[in-house]
N, C-alpha and C positions, 0 to 999 in steps of 0.2 A: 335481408331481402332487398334486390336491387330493384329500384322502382322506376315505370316506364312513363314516359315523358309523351309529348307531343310531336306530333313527328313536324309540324310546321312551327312550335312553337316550345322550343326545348327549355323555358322554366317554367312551364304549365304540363301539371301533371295529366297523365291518359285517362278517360274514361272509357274511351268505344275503344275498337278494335276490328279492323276489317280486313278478312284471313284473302279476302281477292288478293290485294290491291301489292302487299301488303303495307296499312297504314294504320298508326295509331294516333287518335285523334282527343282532345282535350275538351272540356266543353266550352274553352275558346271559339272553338270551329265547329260546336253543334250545340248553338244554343236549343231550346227547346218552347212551344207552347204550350202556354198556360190553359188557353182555349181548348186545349187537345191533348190531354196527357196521355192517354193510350194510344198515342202514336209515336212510334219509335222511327230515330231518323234513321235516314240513309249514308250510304259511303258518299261524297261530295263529289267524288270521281268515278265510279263505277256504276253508281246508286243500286250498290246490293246490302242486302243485309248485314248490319253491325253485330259483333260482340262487345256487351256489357261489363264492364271491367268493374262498375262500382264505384268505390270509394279507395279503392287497395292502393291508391296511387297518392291519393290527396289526401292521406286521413294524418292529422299530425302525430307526431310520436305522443307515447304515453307518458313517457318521462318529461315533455314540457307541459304535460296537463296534471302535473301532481294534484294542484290548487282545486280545481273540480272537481276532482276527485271526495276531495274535504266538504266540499261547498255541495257536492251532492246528495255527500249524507244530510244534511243539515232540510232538506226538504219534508214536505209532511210525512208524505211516507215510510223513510228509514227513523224521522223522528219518532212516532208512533210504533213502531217495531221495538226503538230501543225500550220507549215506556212499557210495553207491555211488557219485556223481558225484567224489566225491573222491577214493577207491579209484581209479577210472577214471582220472582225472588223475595219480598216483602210477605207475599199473603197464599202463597200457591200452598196447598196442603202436602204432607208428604204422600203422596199416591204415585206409585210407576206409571200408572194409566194416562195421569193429565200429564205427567212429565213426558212420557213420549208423545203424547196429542203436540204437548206443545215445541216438541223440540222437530214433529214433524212438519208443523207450520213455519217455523222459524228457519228448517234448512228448504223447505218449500221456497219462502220469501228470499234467502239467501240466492240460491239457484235464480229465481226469477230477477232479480241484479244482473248478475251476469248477464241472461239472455238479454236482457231490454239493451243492457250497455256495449253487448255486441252487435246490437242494430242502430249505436248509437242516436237514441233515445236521449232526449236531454231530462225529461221527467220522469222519476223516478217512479218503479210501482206503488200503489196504493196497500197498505196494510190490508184491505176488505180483499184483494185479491188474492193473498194467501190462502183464505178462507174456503174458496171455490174452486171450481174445475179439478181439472185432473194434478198430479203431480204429490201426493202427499205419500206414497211409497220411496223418495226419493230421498227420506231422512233414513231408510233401512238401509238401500243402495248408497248410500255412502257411508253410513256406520259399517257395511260388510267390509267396504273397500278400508275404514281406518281398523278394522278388528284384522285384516290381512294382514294390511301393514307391520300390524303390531304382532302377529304370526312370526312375521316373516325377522323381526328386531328379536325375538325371544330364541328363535332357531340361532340365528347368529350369534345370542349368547353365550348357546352352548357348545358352541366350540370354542371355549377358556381362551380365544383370538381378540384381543381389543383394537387389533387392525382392522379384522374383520367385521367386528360389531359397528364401530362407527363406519367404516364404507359400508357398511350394508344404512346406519342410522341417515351419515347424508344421503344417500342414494335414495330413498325413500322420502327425506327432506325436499328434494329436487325433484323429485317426478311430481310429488303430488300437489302441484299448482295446476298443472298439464293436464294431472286425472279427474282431478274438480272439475276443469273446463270444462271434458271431455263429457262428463256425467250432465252436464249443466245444459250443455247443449246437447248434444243425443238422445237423454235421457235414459241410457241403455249401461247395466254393470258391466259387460262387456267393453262395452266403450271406454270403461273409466277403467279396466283391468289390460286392455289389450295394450300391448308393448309399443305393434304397429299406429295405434291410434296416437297413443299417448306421446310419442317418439314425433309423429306429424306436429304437434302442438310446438313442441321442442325446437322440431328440425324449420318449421314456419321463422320460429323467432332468432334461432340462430343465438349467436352470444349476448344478443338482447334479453334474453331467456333468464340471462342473469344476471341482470339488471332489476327485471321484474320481480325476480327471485328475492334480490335483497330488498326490494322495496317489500316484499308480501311480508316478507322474513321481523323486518323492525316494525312493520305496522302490527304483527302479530304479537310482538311481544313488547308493542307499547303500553296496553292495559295492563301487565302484570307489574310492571312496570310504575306508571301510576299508583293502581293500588298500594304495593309494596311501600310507596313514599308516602301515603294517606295512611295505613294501618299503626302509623304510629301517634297517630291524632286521630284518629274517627273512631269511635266505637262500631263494633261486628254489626249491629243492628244497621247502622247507615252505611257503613262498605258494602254491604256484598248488595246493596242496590245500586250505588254507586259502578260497581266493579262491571255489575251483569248492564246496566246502561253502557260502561266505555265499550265493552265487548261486543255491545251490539251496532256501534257506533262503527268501530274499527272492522268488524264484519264486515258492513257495508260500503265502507271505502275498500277493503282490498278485492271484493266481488267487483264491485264498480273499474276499477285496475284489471281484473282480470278479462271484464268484458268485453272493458275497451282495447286491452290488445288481441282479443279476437278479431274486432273491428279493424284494428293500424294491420295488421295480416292476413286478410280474410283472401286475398289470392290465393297464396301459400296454403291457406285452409280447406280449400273448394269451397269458400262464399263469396256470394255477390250482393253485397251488402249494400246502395244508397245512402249519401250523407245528405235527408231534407234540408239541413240548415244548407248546402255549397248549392243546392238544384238551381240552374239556371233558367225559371220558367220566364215566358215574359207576354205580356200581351201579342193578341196577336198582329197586330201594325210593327211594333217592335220587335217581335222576332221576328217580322218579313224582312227588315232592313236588317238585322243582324247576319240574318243567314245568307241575305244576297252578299253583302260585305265580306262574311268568313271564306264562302262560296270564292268568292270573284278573289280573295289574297289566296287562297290554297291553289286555282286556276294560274294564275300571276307566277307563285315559286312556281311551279309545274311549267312556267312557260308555254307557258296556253294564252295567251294573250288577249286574240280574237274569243276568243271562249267568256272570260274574265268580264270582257264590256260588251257582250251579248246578256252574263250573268247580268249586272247592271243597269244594262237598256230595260230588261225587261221589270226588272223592280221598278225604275224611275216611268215605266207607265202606270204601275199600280198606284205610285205614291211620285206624282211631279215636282209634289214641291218639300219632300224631304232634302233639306241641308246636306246632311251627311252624305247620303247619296249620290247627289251634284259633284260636293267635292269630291268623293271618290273619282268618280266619274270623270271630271274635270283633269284633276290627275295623271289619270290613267292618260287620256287622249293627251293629255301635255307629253307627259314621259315617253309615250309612243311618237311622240310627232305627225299625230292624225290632225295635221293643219285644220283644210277643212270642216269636218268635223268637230272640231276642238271649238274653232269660230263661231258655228251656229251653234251648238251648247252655250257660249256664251251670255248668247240672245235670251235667254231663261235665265242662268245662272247666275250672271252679276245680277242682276235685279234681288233678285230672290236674295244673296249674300250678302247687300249692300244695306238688306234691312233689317237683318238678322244678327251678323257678325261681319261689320266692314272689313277687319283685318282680311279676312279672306278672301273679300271682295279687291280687293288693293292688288294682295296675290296674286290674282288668277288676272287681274289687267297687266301685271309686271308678266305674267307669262306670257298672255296674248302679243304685247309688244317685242314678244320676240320671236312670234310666231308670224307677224304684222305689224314691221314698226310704225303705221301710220295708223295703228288702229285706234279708232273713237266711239265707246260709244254712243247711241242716236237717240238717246233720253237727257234732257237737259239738268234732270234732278240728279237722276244717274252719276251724271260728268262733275256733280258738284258733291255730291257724298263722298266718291272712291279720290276727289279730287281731297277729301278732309282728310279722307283715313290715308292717303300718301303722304301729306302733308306731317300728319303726326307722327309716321314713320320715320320722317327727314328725306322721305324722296319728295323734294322739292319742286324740283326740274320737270318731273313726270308727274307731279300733282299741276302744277300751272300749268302744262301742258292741255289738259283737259277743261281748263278754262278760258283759253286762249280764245279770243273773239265768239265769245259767248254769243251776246247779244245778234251778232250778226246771223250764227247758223239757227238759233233759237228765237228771235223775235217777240214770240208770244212769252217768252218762259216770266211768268212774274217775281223773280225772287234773280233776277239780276244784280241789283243792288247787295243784295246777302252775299252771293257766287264771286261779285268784283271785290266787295271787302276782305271775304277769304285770302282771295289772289294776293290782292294790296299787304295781307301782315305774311302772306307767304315771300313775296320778292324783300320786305325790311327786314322780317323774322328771322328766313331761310337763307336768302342771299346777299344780303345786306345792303342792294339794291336799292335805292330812297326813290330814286326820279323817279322808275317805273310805277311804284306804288301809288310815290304823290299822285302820278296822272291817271291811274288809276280811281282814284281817292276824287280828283275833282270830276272823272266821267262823271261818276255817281252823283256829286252833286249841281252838276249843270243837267243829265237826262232825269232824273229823280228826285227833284227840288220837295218834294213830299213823302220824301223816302223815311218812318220809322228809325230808320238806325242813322240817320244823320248825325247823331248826337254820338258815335261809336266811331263815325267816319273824323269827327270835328276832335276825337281824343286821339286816333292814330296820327291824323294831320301834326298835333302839337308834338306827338313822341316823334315824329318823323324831322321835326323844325329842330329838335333839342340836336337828335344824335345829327343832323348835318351840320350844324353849328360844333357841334364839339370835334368831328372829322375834321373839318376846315380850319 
């Protein structure tokens, strides 16, 4: 089964599907809220209603989840299944009555494996569940179907053909993992007898089919297996409790297998199956900004441009001082070359990023300067943050830039002193500059003779006296 991707985002698999447009869409691109689960989203583009693809896309193969498989019997419920089987085996009377009571709970519980594991369920059912509800006719409906079988193995007997007899024995080997399914889910002899049904199971998995197959195949004849190698050391009394435990063990892992590749197929199946563990619910503040973001990039490839930072604008009024969304934002009018525009976004933007995440603050000034190379901007703290995170970037030039005659365009700003020291290890640091720095270095201590970090100012001074003495 070939499996359908994203149409904006091709190694993330599809969950929607929207027959307008025509577009297949990931839940990259339609996160979902948590605040609002019965609301199903729309096409990004068309805003018509979606097709539900499921999980058929995203569901991992079966054969890299052997281990869970193991790891599922092991829960209370199959554990307790295997106890009573074994229990049963130990102390059950010989009576036909309770032996079908119990083998009609037992292929009950079997059946109910599968279904939970084709809705992939990660918790196994409960042994009390057996007990109840409907479904306990379904150990007749599957003994018909293996009493067929075996119909159908004694006919081919008697044609003295040993060709015949084993194609006919695997042929019967091979379907009936398909007619399990079929019965398991349906619930109907028909279902698990019909050619057409059964042949869908098949034709779903394709030559995975027999893969599955040899997996059902050695797990089924691990327990005899086992035993076989115990029977030479255990006495009868303690095998066949032993044996009727592995059997119920190994039940359950090849049910669990078989569930799950209902699930990794359920397109191919006619189901639409949800994986809760991949849902991508999220608050509702967070999916507002996801969905403006998925929204405004599916807009962007589509070349819809105008469109993309209208999607944007109008999130960044619900939420102004979302991060993420700025920068989006920010971006967008860059890459467009909306001058303008670009520039007064600024006026929010750096502030907001400068206190947040500098780097991106540093950013979007290296952008604006090339949108405006004289641009500055008109907060004094401002010009000394984005002036640190260039700084630590190695854009030197264009950090001291921003500090350039501080003092003068700022007057009132009180952390002068801090802003000029910056400078000062930026021109020794960065450009290996000394003079600049020194005079630097003594502004600070001729206007700020009370200045705190005099003692910071008085240890560059000496590092600045070493390296010009060793230049010279």
């Amino acid at each position: 089964m070939d499996k359908t991707h994203c149409h904006y985002h091709p190694a993330q698999p599809a969950t929607w599907h929207c027959p307008a447009c025509p577009r297949d869409y990931g839940d990259c691109c339609l996160p979902q809220n948590a605040d609002a689960t019965d609301y199903d989203p729309r096409c990004p583009l068309c805003r018509g209603a979606l097709t539900f693809l499921g999980a058929a896309n995203s569901a991992q193969p079966f054969w890299e989840r052997i281990s869970t498989f193991f790891l599922y019997a092991l829960q209370s419920g199959p554990l307790a299944f295997a106890g009573l089987l074994t229990l049963a085996s130990l102390f059950m009377p010989n009576s036909k009555i309770l032996w079908i009571v119990l083998l009609s709970v037992a292929t009950k519980y079997l059946h109910s494996v599968i279904e939970a594991s084709s809705q992939a369920l990660q918790e196994a059912p409960s042994l009390q569940s057996a007990f109840v509800g409907e479904g306990f006719g379904l150990f007749f409906k599957q003994l018909a179907v293996f009493l067929l079988a075996g119909a159908a193995l004694w006919l081919a007997a008697d044609f003295d053909s040993e060709a015949l007899f084993w194609g006919v024995n695997l042929l019967i080997m091979l379907v009936m993992p398909a007619s399990i399914i079929r019965l398991a889910l349906d619930k109907e002899l028909g279902a698990a007898l019909s050619p057409e049904l059964v042949g869908q199971v098949i034709k779903a998995m394709g030559w995975r089919y027999l893969i599955l197959w040899v997996f059902l195949f050695i797990l089924w004849q691990s327990p005899n297996y086992v035993t076989f190698m115990l029977s030479h050391g255990l006495p009868r009394v303690v095998l066949m409790p032993v044996a009727a435990g592995l059997f119920a063990y190994f039940a359950v892992v090849m049910c669990a297998m078989m569930g799950y590749a209902v699930f990794q197929y359920q397109g191919a199946l006619g189901y639409v199956i949800a994986d809760e563990s991949r849902q991508n619910h999220f608050p509702t503040a967070e999916y507002a900004r996801r969905k403006a973001l998925a929204e405004a990039e599916i807009r962007l490839k589509e070349g819809q441009s105008e469109q993309a930072l209208e999607i944007l604008a109008t999130a960044l009024e619900r939420s102004a001082d979302d991060l993420k969304l700025n920068e989006r934002f920010h971006q967008l009018l860059f890459g467009l070359q909306a001058r303008e525009r670009c520039l007064r976004h600024l006026a929010h933007y750096l502030p907001l990023a400068a206190r947040q995440t500098p780097a991106l603050a540093a950013t979007a000034l290296l952008n604006a300067r090339q949108l405006q190379s004289d641009y500055l901007p008109d907060d004094a703290l401002l010009c000394e943050q984005l002036a640190g995170a260039l700084l630590a970037r190695h854009k030197t030039r264009e950090g001291l830039s921003l500090l350039r005659n501080l003092h003068q365009r700022f007057p009132d700003y009180p952390h002068i002193p801090r802003a000029y020291l910056l400078a000062a290890r930026g021109f020794a640091e960065g450009l290996g500059q000394l003079e600049p720095a020194r005079q630097l270095l003594g502004f600070i201590r001729q206007r700020y003779p009370a200045s705190p970090l005099l003692g910071e100012v008085a240890s560059l001074e000496a590092i600045i006296t070493k390296l010009a003495a060793v230049s010279s």
